[in-house]
N, C-alpha and C positions, 0 to 999 in steps of 0.2 A: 689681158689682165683684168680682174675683176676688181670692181672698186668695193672697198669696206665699206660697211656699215657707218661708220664710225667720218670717213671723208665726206660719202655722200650727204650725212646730214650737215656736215660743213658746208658745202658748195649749194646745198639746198636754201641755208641759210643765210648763205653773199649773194645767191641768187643774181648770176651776171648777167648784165643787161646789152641788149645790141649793140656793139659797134664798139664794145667799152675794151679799155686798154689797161689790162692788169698786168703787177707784178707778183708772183709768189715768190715768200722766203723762206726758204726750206721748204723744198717740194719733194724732198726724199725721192721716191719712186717712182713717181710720176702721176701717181693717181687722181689727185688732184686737178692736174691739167688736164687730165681723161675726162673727169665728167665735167670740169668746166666747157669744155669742148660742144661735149654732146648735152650739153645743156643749152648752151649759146653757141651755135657755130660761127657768128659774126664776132664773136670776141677772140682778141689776140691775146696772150699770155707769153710774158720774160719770166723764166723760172729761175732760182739760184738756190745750190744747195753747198756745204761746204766737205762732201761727202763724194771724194771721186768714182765708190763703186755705185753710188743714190744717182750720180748726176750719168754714168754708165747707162745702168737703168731704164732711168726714166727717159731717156733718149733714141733706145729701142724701142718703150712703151709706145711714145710719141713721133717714132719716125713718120710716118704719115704727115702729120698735122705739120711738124718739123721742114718737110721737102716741102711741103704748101707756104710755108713763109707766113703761117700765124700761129707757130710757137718757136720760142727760143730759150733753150735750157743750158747756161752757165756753170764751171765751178763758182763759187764766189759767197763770202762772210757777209753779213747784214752789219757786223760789229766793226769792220775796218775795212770794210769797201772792196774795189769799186761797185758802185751801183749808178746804174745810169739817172742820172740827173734830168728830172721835169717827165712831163707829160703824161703820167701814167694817171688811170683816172682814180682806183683804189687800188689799195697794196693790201695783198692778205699774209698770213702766216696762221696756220694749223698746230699748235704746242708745237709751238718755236718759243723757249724760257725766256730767253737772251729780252724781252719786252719789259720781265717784270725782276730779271736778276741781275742784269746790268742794259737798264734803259740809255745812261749815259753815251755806251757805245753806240746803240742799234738804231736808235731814233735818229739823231743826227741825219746819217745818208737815210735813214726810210722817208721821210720830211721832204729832204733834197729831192727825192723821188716824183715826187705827186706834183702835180697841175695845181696852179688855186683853185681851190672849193676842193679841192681831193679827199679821198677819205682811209684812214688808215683802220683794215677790221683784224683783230687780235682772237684768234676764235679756239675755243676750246671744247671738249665733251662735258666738262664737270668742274671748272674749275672752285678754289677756296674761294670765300670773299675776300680774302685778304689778300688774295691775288691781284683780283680783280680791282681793290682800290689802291693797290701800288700802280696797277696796271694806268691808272685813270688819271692819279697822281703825276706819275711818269710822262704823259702825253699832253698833258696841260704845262707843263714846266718849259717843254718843248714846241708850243706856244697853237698846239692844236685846240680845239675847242667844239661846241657844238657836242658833249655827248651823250654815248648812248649805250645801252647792252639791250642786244634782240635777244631771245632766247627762242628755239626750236626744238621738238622732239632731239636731243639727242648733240645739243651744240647750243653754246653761249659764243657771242660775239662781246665784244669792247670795243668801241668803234668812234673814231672822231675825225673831225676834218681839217684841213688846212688854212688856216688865215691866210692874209697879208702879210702880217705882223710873225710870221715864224723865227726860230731862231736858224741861226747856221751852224 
């Protein structure tokens, strides 16, 4: 499968780092996890999408990495759970809405998700501004802090981290 234009500047822009332990939400196809892969081979990736023929898919895409035991692709909603609780070091999601049109649901278990110091990237191609400061809004309320928007050829992040102090 060839990865888009449009992913790879994504993953160019979370740019995974050794050893590091991500979650994707909403990984549709799998593509995502492709070139996180082949970008980082020492990174693991839990993927969830809520899309049985996406999570189909991307499971083929990824059998390889899959049988190796440093990818694991899930059904599963960011908005009602489950999501494995702790450890992961960032959480990404690729226009996944669910961030900035009902934060209430989605944050909660992404939050529960991450290590302290964790960092939670919301990344998009083009997004509004007004997206992006709901987006910001949204992740502060939920007691992240720390942030930030990278911007890359071709991808915007929103990005913040975990306190202490989060809410549940």
């Amino acid at each position: 499968m060839t990865v888009s234009p449009r992913i790879r500047a994504a993953v160019d822009l979370l740019a995974p780092r050794p050893g590091e332990r991500l979650l994707e939400i909403g990984c549709g196809t799998g593509q995502a996890i492709q070139a996180v892969i082949a970008r980082q081979p020492t990174a693991t990736v839990v993927a969830i999408d809520r899309s049985d023929p996406a999570v189909a898919r991307a499971r083929i895409v990824n059998a390889a990495t899959i049988a190796a035991g440093r990818v694991s692709i899930a059904r599963g909603d960011i908005e009602h759970g489950p999501v494995e609780p702790g450890g992961f070091d960032r959480i990404f999601a690729i226009r996944v809405n669910s961030f900035w049109t009902r934060p209430g649901l989605a944050l909660p278990h992404a939050t529960r998700s991450l290590r302290p110091g964790g960092e939670i990237w919301i990344i998009y191609d083009d997004p509004a501004a007004r997206i992006v400061e709901t987006i910001r809004s949204s992740l502060q309320a939920f007691g992240l802090s720390h942030f930030l928007t990278e911007e890359r050829s071709g991808a915007l992040a929103i990005l913040a981290r975990v306190t202490g102090n989060r809410r549940s």
